[in-house]
C-alpha positions as a Markdown table, in Angstrom:
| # | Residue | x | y | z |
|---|---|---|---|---|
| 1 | Unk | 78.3 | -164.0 | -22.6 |
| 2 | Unk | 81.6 | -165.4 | -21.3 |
| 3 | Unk | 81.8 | -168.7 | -19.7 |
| 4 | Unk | 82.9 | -167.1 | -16.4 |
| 5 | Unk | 79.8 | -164.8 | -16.9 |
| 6 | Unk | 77.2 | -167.0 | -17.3 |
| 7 | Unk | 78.4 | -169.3 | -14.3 |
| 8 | Unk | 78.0 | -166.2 | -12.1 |
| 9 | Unk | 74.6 | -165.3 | -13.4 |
| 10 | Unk | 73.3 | -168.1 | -12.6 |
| 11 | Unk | 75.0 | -169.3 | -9.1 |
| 12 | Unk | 72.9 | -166.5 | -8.0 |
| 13 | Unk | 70.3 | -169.3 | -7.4 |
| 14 | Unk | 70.1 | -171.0 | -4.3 |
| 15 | Unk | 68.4 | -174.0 | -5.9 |
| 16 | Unk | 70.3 | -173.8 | -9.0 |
| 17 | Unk | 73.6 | -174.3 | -6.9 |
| 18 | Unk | 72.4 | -177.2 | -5.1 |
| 19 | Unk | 71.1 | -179.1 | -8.5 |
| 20 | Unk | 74.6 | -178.1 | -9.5 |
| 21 | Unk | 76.6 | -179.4 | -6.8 |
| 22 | Unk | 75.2 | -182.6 | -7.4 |
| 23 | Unk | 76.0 | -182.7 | -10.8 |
| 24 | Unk | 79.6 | -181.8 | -10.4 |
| 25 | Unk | 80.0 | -184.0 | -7.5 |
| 26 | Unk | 78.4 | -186.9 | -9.3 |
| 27 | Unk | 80.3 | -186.6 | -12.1 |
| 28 | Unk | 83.6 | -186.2 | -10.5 |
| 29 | Unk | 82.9 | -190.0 | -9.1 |
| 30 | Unk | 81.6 | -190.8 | -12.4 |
| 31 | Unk | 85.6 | -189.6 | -13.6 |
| 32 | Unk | 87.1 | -192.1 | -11.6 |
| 33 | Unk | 84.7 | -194.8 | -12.3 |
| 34 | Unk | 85.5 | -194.9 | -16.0 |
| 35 | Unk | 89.1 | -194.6 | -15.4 |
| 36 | Unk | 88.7 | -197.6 | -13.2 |
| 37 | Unk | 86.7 | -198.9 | -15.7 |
| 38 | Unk | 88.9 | -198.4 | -18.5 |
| 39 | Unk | 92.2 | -199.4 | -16.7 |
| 40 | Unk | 90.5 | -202.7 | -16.1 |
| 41 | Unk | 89.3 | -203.4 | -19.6 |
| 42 | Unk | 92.7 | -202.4 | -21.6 |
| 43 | Unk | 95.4 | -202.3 | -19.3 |
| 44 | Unk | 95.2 | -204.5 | -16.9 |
| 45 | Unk | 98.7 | -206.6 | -16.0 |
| 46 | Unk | 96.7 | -210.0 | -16.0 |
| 47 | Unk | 95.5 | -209.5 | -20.0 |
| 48 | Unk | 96.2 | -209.0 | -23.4 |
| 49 | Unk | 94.2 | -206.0 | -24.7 |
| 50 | Unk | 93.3 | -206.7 | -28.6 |
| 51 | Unk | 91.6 | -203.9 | -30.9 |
| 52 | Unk | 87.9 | -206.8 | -30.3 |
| 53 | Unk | 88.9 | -206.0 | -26.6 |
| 54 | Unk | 88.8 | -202.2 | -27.2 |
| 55 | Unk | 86.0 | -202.5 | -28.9 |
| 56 | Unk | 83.7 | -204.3 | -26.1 |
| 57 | Unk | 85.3 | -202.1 | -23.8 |
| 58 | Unk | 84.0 | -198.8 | -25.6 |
| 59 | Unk | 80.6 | -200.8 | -26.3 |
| 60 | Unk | 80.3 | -201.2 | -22.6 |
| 61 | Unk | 81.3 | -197.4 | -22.0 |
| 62 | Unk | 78.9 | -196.2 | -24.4 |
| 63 | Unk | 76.0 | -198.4 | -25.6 |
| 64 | Unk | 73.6 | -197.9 | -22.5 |
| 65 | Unk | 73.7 | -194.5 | -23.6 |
| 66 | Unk | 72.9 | -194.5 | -27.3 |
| 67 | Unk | 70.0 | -197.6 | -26.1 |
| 68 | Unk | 68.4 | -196.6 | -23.1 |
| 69 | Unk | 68.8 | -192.8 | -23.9 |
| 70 | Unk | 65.1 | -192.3 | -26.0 |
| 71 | Unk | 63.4 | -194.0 | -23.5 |
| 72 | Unk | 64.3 | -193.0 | -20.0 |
| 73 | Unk | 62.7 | -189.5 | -20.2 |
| 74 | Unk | 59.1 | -191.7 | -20.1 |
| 75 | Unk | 60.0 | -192.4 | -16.6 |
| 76 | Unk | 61.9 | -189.0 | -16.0 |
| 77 | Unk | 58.6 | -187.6 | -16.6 |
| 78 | Unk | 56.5 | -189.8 | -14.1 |
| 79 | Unk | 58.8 | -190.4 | -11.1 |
| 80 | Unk | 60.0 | -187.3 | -8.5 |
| 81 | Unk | 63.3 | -186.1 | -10.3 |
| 82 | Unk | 64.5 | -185.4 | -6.5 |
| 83 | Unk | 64.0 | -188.8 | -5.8 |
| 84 | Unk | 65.9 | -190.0 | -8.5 |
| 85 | Unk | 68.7 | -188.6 | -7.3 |
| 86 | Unk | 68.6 | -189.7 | -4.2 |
| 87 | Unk | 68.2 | -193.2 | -4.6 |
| 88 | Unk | 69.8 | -193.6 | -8.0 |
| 89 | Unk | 73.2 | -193.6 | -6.3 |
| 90 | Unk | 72.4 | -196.0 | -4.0 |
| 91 | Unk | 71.5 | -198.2 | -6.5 |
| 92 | Unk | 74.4 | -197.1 | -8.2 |
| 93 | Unk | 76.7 | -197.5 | -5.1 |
| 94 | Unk | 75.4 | -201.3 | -4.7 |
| 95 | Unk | 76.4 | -202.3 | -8.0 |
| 96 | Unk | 79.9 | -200.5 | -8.1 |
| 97 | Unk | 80.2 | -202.9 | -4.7 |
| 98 | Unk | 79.6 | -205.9 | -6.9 |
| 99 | Unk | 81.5 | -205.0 | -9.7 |
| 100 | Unk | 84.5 | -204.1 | -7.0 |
| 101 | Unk | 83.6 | -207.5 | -5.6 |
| 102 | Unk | 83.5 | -209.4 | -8.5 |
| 103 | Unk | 87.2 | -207.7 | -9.8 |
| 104 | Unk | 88.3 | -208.5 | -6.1 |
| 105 | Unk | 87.0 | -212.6 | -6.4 |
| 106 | Unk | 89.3 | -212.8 | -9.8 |
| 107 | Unk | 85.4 | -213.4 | -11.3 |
| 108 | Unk | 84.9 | -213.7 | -15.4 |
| 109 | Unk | 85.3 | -210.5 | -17.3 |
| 110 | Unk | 81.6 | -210.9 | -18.6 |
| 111 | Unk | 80.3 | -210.7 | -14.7 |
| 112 | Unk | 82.1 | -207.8 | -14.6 |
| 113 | Unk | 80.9 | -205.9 | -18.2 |
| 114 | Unk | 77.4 | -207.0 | -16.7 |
| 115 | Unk | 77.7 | -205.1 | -13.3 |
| 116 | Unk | 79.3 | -202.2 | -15.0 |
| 117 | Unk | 76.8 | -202.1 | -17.4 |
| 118 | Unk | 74.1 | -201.6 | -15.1 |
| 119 | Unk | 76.0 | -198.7 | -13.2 |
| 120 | Unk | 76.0 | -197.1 | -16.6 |
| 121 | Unk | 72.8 | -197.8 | -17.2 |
| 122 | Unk | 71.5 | -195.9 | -13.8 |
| 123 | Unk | 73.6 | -192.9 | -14.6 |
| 124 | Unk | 71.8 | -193.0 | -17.8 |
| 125 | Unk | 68.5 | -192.2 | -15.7 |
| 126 | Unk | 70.6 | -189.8 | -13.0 |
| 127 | Unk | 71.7 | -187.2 | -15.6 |
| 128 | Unk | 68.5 | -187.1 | -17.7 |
| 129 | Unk | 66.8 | -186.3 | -14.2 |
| 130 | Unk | 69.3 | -183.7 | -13.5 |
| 131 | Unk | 68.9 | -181.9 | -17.3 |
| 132 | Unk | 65.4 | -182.4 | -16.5 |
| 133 | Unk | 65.3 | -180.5 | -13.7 |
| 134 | Unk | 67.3 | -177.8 | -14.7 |
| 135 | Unk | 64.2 | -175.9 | -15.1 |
| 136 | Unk | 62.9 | -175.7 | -12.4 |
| 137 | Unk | 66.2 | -174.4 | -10.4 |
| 138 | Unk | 66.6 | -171.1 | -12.5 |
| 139 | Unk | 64.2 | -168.7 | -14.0 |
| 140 | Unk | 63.8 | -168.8 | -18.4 |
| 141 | Unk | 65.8 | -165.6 | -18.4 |
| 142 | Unk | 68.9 | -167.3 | -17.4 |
| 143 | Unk | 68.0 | -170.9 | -18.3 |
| 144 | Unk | 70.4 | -170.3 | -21.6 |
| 145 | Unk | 73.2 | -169.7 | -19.5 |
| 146 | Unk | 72.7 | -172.1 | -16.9 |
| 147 | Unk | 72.7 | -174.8 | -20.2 |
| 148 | Unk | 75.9 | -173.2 | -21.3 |
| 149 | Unk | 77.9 | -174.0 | -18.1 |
| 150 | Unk | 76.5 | -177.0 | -16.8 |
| 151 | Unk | 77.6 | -179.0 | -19.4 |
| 152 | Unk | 81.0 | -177.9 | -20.0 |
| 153 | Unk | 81.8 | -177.8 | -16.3 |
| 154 | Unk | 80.2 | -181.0 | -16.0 |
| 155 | Unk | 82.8 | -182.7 | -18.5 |
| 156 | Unk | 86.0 | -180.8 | -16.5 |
| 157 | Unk | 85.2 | -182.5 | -13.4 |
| 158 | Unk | 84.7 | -185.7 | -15.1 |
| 159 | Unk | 88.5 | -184.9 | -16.2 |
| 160 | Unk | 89.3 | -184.6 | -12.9 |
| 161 | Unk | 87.8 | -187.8 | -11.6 |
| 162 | Unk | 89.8 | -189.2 | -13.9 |
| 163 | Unk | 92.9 | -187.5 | -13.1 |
| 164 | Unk | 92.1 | -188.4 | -9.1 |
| 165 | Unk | 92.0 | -191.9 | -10.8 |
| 166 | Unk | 95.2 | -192.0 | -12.4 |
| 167 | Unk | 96.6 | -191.0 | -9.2 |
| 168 | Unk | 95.0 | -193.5 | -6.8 |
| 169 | Unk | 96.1 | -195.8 | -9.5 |
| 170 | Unk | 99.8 | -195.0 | -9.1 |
| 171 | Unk | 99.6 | -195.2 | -5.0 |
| 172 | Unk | 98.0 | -198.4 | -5.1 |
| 173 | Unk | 98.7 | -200.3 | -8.5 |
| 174 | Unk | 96.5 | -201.7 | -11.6 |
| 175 | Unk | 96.1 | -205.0 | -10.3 |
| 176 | Unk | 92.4 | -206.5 | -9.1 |
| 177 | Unk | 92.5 | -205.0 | -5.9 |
| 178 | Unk | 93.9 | -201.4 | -7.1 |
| 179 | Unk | 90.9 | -201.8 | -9.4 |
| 180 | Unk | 88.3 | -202.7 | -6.6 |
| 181 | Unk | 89.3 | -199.5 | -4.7 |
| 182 | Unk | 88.5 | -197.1 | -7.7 |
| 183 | Unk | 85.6 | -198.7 | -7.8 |
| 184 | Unk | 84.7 | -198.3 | -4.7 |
| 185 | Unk | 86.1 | -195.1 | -3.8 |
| 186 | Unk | 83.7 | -194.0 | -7.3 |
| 187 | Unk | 80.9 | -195.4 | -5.0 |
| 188 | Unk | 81.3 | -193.7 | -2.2 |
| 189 | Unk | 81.8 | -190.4 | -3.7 |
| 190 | Unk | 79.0 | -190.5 | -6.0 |
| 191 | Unk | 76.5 | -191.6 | -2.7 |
| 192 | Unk | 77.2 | -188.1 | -1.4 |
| 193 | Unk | 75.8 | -186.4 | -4.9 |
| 194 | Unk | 72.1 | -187.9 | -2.4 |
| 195 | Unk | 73.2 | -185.9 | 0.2 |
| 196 | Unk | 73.2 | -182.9 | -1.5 |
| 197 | Unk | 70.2 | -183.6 | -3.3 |
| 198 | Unk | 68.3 | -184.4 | -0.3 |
| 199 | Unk | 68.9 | -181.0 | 0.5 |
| 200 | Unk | 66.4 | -180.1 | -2.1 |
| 201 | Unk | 62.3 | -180.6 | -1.7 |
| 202 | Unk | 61.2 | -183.5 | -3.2 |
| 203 | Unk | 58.2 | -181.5 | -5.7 |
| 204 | Unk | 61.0 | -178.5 | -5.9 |
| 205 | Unk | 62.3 | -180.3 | -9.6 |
| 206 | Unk | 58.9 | -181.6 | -11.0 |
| 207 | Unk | 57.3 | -183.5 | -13.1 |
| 208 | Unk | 54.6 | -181.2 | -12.9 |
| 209 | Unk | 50.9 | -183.4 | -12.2 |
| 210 | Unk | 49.4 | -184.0 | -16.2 |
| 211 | Unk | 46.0 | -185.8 | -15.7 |
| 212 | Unk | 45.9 | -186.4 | -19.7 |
| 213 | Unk | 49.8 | -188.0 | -19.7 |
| 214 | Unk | 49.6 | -191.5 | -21.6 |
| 215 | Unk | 50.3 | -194.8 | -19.7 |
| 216 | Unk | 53.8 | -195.8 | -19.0 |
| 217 | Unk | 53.0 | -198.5 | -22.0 |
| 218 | Unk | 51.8 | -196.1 | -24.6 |
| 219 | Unk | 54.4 | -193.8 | -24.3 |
| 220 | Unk | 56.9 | -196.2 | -25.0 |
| 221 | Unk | 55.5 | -197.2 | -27.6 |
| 222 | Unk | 55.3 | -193.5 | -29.0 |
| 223 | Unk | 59.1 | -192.9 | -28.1 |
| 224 | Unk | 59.9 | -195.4 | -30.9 |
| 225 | Unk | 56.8 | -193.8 | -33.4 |
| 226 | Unk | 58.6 | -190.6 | -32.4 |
| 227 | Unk | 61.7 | -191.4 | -33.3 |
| 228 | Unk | 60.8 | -191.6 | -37.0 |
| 229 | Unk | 58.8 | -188.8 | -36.9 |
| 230 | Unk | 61.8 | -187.0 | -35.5 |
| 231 | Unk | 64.0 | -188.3 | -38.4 |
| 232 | Unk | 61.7 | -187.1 | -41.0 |
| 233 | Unk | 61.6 | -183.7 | -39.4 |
| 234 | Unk | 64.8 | -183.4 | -39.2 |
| 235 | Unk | 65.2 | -183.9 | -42.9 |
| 236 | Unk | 63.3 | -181.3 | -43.8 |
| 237 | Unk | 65.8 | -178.8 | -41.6 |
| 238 | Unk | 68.8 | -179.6 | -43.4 |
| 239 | Unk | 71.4 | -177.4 | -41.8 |
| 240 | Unk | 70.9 | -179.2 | -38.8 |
| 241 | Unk | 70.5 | -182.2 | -40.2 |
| 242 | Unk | 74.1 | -181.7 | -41.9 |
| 243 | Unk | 75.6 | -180.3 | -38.7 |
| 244 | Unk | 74.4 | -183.4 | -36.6 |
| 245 | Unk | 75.9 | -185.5 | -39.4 |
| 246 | Unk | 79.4 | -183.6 | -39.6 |
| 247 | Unk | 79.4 | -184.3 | -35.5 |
| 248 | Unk | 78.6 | -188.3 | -36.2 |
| 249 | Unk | 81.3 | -188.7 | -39.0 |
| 250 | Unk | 84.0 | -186.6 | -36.3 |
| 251 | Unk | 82.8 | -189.6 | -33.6 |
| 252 | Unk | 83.3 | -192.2 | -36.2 |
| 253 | Unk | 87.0 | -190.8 | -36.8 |
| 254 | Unk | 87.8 | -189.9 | -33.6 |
| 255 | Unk | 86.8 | -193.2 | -32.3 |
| 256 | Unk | 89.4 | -195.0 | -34.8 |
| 257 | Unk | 91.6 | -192.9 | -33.5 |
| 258 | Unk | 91.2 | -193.9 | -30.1 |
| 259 | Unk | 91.0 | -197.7 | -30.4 |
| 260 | Unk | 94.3 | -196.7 | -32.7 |
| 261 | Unk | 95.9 | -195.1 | -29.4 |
| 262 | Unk | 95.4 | -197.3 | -27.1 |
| 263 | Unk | 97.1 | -200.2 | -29.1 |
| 264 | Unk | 99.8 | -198.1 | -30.5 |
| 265 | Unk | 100.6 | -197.1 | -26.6 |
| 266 | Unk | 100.1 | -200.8 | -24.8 |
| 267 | Unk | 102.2 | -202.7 | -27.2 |
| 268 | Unk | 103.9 | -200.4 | -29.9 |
| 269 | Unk | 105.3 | -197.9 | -27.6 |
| 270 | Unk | 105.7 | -199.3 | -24.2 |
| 271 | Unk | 106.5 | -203.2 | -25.6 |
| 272 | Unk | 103.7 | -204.3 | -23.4 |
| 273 | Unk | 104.1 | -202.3 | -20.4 |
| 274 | Unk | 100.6 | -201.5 | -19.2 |
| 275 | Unk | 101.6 | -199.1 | -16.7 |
| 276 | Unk | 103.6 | -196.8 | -18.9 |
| 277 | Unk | 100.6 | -197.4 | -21.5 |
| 278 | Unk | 97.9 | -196.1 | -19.3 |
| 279 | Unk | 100.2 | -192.6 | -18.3 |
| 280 | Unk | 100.7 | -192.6 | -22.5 |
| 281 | Unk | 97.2 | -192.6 | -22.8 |
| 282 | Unk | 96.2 | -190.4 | -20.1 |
| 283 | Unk | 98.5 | -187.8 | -21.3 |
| 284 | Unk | 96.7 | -187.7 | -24.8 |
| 285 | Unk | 93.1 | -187.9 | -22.5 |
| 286 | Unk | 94.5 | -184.5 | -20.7 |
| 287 | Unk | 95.6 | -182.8 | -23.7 |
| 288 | Unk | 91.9 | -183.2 | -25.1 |
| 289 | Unk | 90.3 | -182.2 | -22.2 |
| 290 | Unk | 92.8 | -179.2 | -22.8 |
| 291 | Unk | 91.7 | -178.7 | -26.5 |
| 292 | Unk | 88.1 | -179.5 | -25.3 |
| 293 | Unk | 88.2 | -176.4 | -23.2 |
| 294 | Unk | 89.7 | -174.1 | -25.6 |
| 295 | Unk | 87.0 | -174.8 | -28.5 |
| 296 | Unk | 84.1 | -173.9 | -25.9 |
| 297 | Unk | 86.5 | -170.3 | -25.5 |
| 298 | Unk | 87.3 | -169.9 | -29.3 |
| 299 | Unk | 84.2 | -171.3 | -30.7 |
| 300 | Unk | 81.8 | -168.1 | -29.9 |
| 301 | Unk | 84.5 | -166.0 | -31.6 |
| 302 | Unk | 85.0 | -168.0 | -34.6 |
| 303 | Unk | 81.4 | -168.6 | -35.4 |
| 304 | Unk | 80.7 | -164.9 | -35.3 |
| 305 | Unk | 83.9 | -164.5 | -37.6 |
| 306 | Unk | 82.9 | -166.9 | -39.9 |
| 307 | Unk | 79.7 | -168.4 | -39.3 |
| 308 | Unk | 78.9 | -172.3 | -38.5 |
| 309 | Unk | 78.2 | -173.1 | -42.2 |
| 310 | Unk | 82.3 | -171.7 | -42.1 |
| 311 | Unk | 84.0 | -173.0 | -39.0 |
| 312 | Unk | 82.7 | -176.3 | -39.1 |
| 313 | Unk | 84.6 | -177.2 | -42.2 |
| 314 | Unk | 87.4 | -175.0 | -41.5 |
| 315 | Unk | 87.3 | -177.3 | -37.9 |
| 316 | Unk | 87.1 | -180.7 | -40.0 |
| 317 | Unk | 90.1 | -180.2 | -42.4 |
| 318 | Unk | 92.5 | -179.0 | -39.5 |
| 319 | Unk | 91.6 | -182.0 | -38.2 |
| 320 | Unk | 92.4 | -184.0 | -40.8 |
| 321 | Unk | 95.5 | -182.5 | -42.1 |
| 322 | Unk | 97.1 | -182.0 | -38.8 |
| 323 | Unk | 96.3 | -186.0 | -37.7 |
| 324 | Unk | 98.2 | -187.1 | -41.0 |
| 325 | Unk | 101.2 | -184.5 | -40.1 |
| 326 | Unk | 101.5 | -185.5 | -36.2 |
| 327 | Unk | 100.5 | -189.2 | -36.7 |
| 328 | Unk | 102.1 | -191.1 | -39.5 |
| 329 | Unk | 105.6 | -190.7 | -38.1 |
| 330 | Unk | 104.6 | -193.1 | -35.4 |
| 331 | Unk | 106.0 | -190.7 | -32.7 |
| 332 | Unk | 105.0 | -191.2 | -29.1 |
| 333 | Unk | 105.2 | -187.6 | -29.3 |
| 334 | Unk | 102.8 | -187.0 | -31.9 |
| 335 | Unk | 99.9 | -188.6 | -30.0 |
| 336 | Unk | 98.8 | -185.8 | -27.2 |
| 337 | Unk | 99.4 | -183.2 | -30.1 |
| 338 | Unk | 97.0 | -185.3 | -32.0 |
| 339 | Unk | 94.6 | -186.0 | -28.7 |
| 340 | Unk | 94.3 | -181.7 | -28.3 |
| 341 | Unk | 93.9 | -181.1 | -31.6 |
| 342 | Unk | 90.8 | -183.3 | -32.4 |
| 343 | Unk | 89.7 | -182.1 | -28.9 |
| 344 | Unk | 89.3 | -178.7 | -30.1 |
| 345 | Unk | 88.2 | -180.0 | -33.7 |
| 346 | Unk | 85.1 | -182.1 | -32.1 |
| 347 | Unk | 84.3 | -179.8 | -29.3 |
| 348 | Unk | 83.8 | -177.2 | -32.1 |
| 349 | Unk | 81.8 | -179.1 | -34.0 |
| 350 | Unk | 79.6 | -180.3 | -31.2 |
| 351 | Unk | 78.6 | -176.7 | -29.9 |
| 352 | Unk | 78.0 | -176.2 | -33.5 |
| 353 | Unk | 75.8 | -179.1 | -33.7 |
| 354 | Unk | 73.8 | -177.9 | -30.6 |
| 355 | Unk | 73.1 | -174.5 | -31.8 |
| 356 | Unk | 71.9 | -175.4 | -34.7 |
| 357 | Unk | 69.7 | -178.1 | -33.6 |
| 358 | Unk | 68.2 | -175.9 | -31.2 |
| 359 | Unk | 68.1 | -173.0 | -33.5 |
| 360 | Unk | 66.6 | -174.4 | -36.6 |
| 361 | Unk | 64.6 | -177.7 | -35.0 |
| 362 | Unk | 61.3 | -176.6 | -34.4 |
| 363 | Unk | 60.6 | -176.8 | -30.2 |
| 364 | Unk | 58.2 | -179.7 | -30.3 |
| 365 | Unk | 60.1 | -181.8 | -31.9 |
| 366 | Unk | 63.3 | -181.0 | -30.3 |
| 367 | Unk | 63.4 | -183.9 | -27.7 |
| 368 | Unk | 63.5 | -186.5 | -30.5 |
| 369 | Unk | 65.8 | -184.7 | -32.3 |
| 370 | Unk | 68.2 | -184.4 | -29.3 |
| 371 | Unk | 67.6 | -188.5 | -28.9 |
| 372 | Unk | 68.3 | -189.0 | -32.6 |
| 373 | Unk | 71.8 | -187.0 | -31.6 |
| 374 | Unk | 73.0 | -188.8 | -28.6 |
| 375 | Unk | 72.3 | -192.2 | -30.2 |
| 376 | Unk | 74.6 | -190.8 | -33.4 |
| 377 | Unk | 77.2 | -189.4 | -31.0 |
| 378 | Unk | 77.5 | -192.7 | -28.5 |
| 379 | Unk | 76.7 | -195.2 | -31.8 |
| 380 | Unk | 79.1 | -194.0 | -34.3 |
| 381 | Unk | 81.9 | -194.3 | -31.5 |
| 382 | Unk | 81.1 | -197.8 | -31.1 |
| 383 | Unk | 81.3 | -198.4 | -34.6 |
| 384 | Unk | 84.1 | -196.9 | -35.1 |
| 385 | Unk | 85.8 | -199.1 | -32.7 |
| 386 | Unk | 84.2 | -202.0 | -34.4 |
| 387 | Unk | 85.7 | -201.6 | -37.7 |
| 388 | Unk | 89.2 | -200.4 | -35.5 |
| 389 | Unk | 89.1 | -204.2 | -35.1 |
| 390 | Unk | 88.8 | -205.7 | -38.4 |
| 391 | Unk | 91.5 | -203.5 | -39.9 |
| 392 | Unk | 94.2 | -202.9 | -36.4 |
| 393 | Unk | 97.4 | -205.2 | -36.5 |
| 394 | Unk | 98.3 | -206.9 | -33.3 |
| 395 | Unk | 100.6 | -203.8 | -32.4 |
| 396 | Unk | 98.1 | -201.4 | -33.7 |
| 397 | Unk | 100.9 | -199.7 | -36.1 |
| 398 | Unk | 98.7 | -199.2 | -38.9 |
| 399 | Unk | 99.2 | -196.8 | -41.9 |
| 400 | Unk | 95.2 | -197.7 | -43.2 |
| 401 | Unk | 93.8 | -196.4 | -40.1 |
| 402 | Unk | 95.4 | -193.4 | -40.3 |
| 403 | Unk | 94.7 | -192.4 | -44.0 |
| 404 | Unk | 91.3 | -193.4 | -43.0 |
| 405 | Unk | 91.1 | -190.8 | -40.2 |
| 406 | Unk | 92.9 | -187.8 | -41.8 |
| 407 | Unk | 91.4 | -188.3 | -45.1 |
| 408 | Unk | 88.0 | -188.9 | -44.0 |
| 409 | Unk | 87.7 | -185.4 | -42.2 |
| 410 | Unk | 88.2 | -183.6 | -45.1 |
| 411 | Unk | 85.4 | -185.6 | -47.0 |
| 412 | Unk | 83.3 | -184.9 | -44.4 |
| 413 | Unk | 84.1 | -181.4 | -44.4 |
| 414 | Unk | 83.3 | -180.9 | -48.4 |
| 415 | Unk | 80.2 | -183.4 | -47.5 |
| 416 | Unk | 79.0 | -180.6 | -45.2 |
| 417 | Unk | 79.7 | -177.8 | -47.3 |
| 418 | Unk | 78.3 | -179.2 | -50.2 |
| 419 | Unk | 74.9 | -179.7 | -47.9 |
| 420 | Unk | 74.9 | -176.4 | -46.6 |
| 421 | Unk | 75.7 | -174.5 | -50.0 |
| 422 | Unk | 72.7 | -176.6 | -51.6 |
| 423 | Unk | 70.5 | -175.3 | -48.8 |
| 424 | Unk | 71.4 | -172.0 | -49.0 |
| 425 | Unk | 70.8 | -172.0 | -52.8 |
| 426 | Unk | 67.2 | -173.5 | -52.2 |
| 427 | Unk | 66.1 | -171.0 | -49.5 |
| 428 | Unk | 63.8 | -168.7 | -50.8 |
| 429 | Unk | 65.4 | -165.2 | -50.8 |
| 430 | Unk | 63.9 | -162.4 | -48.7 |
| 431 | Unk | 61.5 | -160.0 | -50.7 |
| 432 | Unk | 62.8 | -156.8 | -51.1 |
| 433 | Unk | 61.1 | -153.8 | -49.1 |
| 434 | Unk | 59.6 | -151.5 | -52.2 |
């Protein structure tokens, strides 16, 4: 099914709109939050953003989600999902009042990361409850399409929070206080995702009574046992395996290139202008969301073409090639061509990744697998943007970091097909009908 078909199959649902509507809503806020977020940390007028500032910034962004991810479905599975997401944004909203506060009072940036941290950390929660849910909203008929659209739509309004972001920015400047009213404008938005999930009953999204469910103790315990089982499983299945690995080494290189861009624009092209840095960037932000949106379009028609073990390679070396062609000349201009390119090339690979996770991944083990995935997906980012700091000059013009980028798609491209050939090879072959 299309994209526009599967979103009307499912709207259908009365409760499935209303999980919905909180989702979008409360990623929209979550949009401007990270712009706010992200303005702050690398181009704020009052500092001097280094590749080690990028790098704690995108640790911030990211970390609570590779850390906390494995573990919050223990308590996903014990507590009301509905009230989770009604009191997570309030809990949400009173820390994005003390960050605000604390960016307001001129406080330490470490206060700050603190308070930001722990918003992230309660959106970590909020959207495991809402995937959790997701179940119970829609009947199993059309649960595959409502996890095809929620997602994707999911991500586009967090575009659009941004983009609100960038405006509000604009009308009312990057200082402290310009960054206090994102904040808070993020807070207040996201308190009306409780609204509408108030409007759902509070045993309409589960968990579902289990007299023989292990202690709270136990089970975290067995999240980390779980996790190694998960990993050995996973081994054994090495399509997927390969395919979750080709998605961590695009993460890795796409993170390089991102600590790479936000240098090059706040001091290499704009001569320290943070202002016309920040609209650099969030031009190469918009022309990935573009290329984002046009790999979940092309990507049904290319697998079918030419199979995943195919387009995931064929995605890979694009990538690579075409970041060497648009990037080494150092062009402002070749930065958004570069941002929507590797937009398509990851998106690509990502719904690759999940289909054959979810394909090949035997269903009980799926959950770890998926936990496995987003602590690749967030981690490798992160260290990516570690090593960006060891190896970035001061003006972030640096011909290493790109030959790192565009020739390490291509090696993870032949690293992929050289997995998935071997696996082929080593599958036993179908008896032929006599």
């Amino acid at each position: 099914m299309s994209f526009v078909a599967d979103l009307r199959v499912v709207l259908r649902s009365h409760d499935f709109r209303r999980l919905f509507s909180t989702r979008l809503v409360s990623q929209f806020s979550d949009g401007i939050f990270q712009f706010g977020v992200t303005g702050f940390a690398f181009f704020s007028p009052e500092s001097q953003t280094t590749a080690l500032q990028v790098a704690a910034g995108l640790a911030v962004l990211l970390l609570p989600y590779s850390v906390l991810g494995p573990f919050v479905g223990v308590f996903i599975d014990r507590w009301s999902r509905r009230q989770i997401l009604v009191v997570a944004p309030v809990v949400r909203g009173v820390f994005l009042l003390a960050a605000a506060a604390l960016v307001a009072a001129d406080a330490p940036d470490a206060a700050f990361y603190a308070a930001a941290l722990c918003v992230l950390a309660v959106n970590r929660f909020f959207l495991s409850a809402l995937s959790a849910a997701l179940p119970h909203v829609v009947t199993p008929d059309r649960l595959m399409a409502a996890n095809a659209v929620t997602p994707t739509s999911g991500t586009v309004v967090t575009f659009v929070g941004a983009g609100v972001g960038f405006l509000l920015r604009e009308l009312f400047g990057g200082d402290d206080p310009g960054v206090a009213l994102l904040l808070v404008t993020s807070g207040v938005v996201f308190g009306l995702s409780a609204l509408v999930a108030r409007t759902m009953g509070r045993d309409l999204l589960g968990p579902e009574a289990d007299p023989n469910r292990p202690q709270a103790r136990e089970a975290m315990r067995n999240v980390l046992v779980g996790l190694v089982d998960g990993a050995r499983h996973l081994a054994g299945h090495r399509m997927a395996a390969a395919t979750m690995g080709a998605l961590a080494g695009h993460r890795f290189l796409y993170g390089m290139a991102t600590a790479l861009g936000i240098i090059l624009y706040r001091y290499y092209f704009t001569d320290g202008d943070p202002d016309a840095a920040l609209r650099g960037v969030s031009l190469v932000v918009a022309t990935s969301g573009v290329g984002y949106f046009l790999a979940v379009i092309i990507t049904p028609y290319a697998t079918e073409r030419f199979t995943i073990e195919r387009w995931v390679p064929i995605a890979l070396s694009a990538a690579g090639v075409l970041t060497a062609a648009l990037t080494l000349p150092f062009q402002e201009w070749g930065l958004p061509v570069t941002g929507f390119v590797l937009g398509v090339a990851g998106q690509s690979v990502k719904i690759c990744a999940d289909t054959t996770v979810q394909r090949d991944v035997e269903d009980i083990y799926l959950g770890r697998a998926f936990s496995i995935y987003d602590m690749l997906f967030n981690g490798m980012y992160v260290l990516a943007a570690a090593v960006s700091a060891m190896i970035l000059p001061a003006n972030g013009k640096s011909y290493l970091a790109v030959v790192i980028v565009s020739v390490g798609y291509p090696v993870a491209a032949l690293a992929y097909r050289m997995v998935t050939r071997q696996t082929r090879a080593t599958s036993p072959t179908p008896a032929t009908p006599q």
